[in-house]
LOBA-177260 format. One record per residue: residue in three letters; x, y, z of N, C-alpha, C, O in turn. Coordinates in Angstrom, 2 decimals. Atoms other than C-alpha are relative to their C-alpha. Example, Ala and Ser with C-alpha at 12.3 -4.5 7.8 and 13.67 -1.06 7.14 Angstrom:
("ALA", (0.89, -1.19, 0.00), (12.30, -4.50, 7.80), (0.90, 1.20, 0.00), (1.94, 1.18, 0.66));
("SER", (-0.82, -1.19, -0.06), (13.67, -1.06, 7.14), (-0.77, 1.09, 0.73), (-0.26, 2.20, 0.90));
END
This chain:
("UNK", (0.54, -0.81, 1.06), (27.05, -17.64, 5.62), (0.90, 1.20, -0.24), (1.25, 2.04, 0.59));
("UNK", (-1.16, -1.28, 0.56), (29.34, -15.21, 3.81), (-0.78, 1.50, 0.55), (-0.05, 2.39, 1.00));
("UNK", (1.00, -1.02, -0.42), (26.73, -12.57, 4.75), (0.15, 0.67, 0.98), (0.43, 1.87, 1.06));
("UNK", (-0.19, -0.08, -1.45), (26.86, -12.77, 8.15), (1.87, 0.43, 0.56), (2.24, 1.39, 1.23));
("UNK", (-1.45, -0.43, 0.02), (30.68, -12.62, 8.32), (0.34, 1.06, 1.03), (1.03, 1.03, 2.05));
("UNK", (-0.88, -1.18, -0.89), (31.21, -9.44, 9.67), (-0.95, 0.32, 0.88), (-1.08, 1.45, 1.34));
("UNK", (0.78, -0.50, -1.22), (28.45, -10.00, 12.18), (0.36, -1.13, 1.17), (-0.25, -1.57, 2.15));
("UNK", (-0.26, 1.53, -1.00), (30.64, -12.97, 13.64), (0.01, 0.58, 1.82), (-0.62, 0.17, 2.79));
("UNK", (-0.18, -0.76, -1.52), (31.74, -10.66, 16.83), (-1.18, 0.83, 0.38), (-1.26, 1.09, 1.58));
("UNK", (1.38, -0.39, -0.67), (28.44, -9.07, 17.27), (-0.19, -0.50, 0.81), (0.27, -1.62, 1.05));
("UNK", (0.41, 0.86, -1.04), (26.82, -9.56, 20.11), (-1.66, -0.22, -0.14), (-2.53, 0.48, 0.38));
("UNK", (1.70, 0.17, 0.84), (23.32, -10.81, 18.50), (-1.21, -0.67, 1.23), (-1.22, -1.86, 1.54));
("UNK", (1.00, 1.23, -0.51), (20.51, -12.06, 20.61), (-0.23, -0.83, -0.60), (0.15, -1.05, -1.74));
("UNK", (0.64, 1.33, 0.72), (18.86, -14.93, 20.06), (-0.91, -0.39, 0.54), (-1.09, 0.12, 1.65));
("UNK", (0.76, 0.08, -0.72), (16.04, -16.60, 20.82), (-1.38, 0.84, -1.03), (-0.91, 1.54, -1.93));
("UNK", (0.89, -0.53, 0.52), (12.30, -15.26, 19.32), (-0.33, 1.53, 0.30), (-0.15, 2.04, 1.40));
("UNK", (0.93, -1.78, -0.03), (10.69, -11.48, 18.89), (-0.72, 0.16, -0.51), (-0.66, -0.24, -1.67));
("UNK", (1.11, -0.11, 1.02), (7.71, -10.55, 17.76), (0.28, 1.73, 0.08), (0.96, 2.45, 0.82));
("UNK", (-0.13, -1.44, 0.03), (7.09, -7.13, 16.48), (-1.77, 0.01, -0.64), (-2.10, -0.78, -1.52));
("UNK", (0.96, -0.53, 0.39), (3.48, -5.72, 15.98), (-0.40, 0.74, -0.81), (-0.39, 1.91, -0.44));
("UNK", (0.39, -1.27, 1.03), (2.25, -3.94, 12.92), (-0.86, -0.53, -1.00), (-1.21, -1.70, -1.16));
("UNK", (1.07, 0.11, 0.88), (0.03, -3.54, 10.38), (0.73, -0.42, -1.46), (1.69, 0.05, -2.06));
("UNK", (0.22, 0.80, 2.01), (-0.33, -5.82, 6.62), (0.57, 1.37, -0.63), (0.28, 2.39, 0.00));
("UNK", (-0.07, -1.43, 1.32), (0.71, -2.95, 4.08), (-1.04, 0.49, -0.63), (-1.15, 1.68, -0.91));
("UNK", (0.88, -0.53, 0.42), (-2.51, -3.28, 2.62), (-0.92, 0.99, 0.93), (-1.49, 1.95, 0.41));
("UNK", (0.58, -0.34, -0.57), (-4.14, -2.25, 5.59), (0.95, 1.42, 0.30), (0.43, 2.54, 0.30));
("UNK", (-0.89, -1.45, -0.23), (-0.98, 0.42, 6.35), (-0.36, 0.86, -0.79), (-0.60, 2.00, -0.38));
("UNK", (0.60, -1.21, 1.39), (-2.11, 2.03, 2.36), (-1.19, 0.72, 0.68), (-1.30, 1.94, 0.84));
("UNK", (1.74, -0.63, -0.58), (-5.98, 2.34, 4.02), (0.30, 1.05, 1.19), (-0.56, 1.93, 1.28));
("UNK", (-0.33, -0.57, -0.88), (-4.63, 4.02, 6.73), (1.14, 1.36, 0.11), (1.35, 2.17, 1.01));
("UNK", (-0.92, -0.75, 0.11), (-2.06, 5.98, 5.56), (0.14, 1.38, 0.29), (1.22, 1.82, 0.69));
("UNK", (0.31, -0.92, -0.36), (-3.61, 9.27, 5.97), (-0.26, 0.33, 0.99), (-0.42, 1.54, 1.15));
("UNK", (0.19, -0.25, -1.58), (-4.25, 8.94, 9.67), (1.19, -0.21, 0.68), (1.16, -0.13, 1.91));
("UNK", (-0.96, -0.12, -0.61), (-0.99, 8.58, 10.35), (0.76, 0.98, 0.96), (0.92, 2.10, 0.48));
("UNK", (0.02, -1.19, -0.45), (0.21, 10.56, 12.89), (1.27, 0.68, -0.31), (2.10, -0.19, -0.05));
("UNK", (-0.71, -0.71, -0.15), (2.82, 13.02, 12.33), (1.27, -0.42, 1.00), (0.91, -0.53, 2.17));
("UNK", (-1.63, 0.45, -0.99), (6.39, 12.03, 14.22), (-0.32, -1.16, 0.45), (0.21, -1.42, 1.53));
("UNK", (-0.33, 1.63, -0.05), (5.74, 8.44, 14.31), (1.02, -0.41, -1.04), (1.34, 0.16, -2.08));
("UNK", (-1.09, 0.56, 0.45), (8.35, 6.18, 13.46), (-0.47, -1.13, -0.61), (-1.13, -1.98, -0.02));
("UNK", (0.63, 1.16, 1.07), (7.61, 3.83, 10.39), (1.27, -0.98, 0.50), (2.31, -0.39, 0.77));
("UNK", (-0.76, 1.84, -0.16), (9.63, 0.23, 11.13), (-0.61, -0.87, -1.47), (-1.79, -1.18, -1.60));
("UNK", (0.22, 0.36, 1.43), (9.71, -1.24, 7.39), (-0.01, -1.89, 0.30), (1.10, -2.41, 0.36));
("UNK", (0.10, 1.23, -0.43), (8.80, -4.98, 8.24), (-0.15, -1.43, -1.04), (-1.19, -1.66, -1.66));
("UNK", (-0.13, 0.85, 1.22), (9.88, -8.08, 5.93), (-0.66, -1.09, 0.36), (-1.32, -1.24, 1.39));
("UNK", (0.57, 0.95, 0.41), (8.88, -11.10, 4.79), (1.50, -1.19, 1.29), (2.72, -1.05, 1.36));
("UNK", (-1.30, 1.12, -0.36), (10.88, -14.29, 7.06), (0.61, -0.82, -0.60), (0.10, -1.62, -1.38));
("UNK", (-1.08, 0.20, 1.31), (13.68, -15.24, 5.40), (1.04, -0.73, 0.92), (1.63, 0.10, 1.62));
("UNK", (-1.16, 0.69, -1.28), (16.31, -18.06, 7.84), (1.23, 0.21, -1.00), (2.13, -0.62, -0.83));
("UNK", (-1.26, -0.17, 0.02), (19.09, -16.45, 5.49), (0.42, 1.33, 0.53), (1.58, 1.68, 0.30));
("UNK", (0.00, -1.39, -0.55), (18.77, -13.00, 7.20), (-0.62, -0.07, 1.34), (-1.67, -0.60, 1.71));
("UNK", (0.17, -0.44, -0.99), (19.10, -11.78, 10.33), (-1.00, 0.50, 0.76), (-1.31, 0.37, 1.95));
("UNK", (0.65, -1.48, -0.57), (16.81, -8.96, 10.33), (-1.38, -0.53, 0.02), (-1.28, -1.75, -0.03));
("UNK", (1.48, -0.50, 0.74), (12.90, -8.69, 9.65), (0.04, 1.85, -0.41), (-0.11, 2.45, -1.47));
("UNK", (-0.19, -1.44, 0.25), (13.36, -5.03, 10.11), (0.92, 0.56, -0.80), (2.12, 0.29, -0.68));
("UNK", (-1.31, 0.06, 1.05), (15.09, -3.67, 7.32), (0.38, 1.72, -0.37), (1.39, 2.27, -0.81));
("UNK", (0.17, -1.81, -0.02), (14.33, 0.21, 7.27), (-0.78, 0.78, 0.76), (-1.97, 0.50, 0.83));
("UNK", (0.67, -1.06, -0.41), (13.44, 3.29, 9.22), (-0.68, 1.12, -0.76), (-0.24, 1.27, -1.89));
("UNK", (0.63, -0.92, 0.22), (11.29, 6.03, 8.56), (-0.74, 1.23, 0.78), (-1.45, 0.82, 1.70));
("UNK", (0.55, -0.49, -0.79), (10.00, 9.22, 9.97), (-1.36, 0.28, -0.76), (-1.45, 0.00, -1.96));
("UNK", (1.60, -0.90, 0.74), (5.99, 10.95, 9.18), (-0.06, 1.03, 0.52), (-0.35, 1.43, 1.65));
("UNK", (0.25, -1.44, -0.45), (6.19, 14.12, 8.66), (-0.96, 0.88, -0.78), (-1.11, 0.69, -1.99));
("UNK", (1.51, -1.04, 0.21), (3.19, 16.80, 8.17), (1.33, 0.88, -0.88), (2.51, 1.07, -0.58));
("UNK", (-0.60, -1.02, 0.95), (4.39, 19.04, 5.31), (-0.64, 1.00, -0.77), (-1.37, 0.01, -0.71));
("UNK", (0.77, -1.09, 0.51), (2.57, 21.87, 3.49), (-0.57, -0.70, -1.31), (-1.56, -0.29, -1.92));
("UNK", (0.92, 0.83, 1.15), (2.15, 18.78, 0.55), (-0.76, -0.84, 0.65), (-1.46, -1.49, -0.12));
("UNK", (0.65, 0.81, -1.18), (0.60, 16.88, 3.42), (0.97, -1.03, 0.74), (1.94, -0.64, 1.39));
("UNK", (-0.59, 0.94, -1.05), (1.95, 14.01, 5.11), (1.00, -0.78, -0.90), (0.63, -1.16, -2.01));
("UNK", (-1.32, 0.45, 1.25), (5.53, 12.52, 3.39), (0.66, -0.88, 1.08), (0.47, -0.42, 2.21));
("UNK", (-0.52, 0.53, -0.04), (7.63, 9.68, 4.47), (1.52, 0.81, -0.06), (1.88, 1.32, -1.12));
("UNK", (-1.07, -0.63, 0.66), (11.18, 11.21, 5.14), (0.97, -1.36, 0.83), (0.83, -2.03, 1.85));
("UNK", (-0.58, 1.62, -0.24), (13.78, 8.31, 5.05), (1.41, 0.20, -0.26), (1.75, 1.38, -0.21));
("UNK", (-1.63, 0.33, 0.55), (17.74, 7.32, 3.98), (-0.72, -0.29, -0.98), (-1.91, -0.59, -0.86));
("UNK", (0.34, 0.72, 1.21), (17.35, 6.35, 0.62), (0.90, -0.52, -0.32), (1.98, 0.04, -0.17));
("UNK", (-0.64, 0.92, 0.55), (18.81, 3.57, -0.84), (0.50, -0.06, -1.25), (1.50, -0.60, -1.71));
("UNK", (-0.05, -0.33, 2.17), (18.35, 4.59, -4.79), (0.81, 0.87, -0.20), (1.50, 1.47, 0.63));
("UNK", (-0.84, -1.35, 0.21), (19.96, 6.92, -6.55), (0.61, 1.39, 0.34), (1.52, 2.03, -0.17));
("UNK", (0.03, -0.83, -0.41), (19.58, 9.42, -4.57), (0.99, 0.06, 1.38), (1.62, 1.08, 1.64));
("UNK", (-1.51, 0.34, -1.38), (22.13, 8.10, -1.09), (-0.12, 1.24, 0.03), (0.59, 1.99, -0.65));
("UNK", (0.07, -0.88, -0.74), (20.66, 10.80, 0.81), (-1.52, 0.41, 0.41), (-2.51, 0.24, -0.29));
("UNK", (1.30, -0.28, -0.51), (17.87, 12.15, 3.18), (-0.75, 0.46, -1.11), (-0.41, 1.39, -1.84));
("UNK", (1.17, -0.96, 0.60), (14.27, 12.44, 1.31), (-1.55, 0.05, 0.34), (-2.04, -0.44, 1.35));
("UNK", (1.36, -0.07, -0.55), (11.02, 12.89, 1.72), (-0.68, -0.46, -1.38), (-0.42, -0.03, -2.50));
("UNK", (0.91, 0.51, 1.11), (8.26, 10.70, -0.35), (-1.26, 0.32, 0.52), (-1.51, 0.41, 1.72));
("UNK", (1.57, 0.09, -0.39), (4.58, 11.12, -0.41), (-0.27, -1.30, 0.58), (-0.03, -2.41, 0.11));
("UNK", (0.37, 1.59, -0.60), (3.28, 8.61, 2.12), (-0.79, -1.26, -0.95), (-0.34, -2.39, -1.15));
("UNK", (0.50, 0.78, 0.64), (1.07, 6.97, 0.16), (0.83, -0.80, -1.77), (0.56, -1.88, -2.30));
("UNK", (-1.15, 0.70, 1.11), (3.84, 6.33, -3.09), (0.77, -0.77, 0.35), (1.19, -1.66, -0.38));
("UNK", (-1.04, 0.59, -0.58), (6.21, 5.21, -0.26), (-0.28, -1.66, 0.49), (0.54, -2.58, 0.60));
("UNK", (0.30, 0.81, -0.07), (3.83, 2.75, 0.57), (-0.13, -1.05, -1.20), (0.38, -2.17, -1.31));
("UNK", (0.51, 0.99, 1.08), (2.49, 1.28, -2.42), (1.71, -0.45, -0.91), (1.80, -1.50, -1.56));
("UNK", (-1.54, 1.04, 0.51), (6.91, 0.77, -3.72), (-0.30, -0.72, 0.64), (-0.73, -1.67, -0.01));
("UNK", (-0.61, 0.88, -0.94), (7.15, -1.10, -0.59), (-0.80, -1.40, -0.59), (-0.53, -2.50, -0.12));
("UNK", (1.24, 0.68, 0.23), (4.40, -3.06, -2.17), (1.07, -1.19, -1.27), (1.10, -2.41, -1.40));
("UNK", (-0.99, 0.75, 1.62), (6.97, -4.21, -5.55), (0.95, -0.54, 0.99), (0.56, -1.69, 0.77));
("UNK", (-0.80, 0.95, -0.33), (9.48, -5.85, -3.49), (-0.42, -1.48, -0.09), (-1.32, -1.99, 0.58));
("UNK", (0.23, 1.16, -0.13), (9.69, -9.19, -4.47), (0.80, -1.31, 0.47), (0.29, -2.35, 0.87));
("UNK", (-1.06, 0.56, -0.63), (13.31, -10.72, -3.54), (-0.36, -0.49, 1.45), (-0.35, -1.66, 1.83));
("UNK", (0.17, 0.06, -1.49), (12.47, -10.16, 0.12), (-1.15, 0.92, 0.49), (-0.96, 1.95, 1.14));
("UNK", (1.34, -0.50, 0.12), (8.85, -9.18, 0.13), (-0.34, 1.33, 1.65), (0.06, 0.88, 2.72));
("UNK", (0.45, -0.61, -1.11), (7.50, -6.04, 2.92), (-1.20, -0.30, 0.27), (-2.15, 0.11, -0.40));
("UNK", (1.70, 0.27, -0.43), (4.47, -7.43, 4.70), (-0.80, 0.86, 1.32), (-1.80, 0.62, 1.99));
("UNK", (0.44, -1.09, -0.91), (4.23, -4.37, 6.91), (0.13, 0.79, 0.70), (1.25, 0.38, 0.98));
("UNK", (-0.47, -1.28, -0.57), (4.73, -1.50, 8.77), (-0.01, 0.04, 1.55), (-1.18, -0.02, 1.92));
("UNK", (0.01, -0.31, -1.32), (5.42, -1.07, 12.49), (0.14, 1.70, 0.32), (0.99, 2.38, -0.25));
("UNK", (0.20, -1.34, -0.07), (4.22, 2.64, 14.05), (0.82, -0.07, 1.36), (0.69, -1.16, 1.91));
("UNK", (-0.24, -0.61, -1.30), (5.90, 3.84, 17.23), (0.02, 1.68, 0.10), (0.17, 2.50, -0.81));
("UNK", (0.28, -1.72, -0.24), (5.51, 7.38, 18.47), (0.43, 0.25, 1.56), (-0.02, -0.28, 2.57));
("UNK", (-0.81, -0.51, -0.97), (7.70, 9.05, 20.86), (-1.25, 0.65, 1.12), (-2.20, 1.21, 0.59));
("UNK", (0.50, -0.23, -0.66), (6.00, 9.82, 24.52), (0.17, 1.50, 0.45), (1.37, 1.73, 0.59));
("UNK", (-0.18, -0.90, -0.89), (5.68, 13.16, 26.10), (0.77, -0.16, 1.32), (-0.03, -0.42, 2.22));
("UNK", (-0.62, 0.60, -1.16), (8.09, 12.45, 28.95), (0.55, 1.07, 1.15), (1.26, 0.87, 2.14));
("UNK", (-0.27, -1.03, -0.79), (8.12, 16.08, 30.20), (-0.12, 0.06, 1.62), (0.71, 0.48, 2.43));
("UNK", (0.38, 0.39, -1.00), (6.30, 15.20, 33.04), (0.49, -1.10, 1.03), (0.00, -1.35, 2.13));
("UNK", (-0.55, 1.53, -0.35), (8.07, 12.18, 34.00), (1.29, 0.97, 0.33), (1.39, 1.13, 1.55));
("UNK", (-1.27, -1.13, 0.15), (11.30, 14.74, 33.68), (-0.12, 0.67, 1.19), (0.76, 0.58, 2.05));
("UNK", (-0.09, -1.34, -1.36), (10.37, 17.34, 36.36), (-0.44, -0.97, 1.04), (0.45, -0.76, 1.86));
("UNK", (0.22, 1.30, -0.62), (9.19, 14.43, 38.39), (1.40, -0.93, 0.76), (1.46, -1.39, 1.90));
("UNK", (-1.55, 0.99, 0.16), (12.93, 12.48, 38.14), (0.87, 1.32, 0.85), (1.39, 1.11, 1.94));
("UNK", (-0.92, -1.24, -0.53), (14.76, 15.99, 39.04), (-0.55, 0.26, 1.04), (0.40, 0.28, 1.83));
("UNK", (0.89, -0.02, -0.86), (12.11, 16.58, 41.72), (0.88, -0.35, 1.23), (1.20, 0.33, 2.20));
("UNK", (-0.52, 0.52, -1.34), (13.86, 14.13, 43.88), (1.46, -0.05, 0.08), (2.00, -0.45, 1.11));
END
């Protein structure tokens, strides 16, 4: 696949992964409980001419307009921005080439404790 090309020397796993996350529709309903410094994982449709499922990052950040999506952008813009969560969701919604069927959350641990713990010994 011409595509792939310049991922000949990669060193790719292989083999299955699942990744856990929520429908989009259900991500929209939810959107407002999102927490603050979780990490959005933009999750596609399966496609055996692509590599990925995962196709974009995102952070959630609390802002004085409330809660915004701040991302890379791809559009016109080719550079850090911040979208209202709920607009960011419902685009993801118009993809139709290579459809988004959902969102993966992760959220960074407190690991302070774990830290003074590790140095400890």
């Amino acid at each position: 696949m011409k595509g792939l090309e310049r991922l000949a020397t990669a060193d790719i796993p292989e083999g299955s992964f699942s990744i856990r996350y929520l429908p989009l529709a259900e991500a929209r309903e939810r959107a407002a409980q999102l927490a603050p410094g979780s990490v959005m994982l933009i999750v596609r449709a399966q496609d055996p001419q692509r590599v990925v499922r995962v196709s974009h990052m995102a952070l959630v950040v609390r802002t004085a307009a409330g809660l915004v999506v701040r991302h890379a952008s791809f559009g016109w813009e080719k550079k850090v921005i911040e979208e209202p969560i709920a607009a960011f969701l419902d685009r993801l919604g118009t993809y139709r080439e290579w459809p988004v069927v959902g969102v993966a959350l992760a959220r960074a641990l407190d690991a302070r404790g774990r830290a003074v713990e590790v140095l400890r010994r």
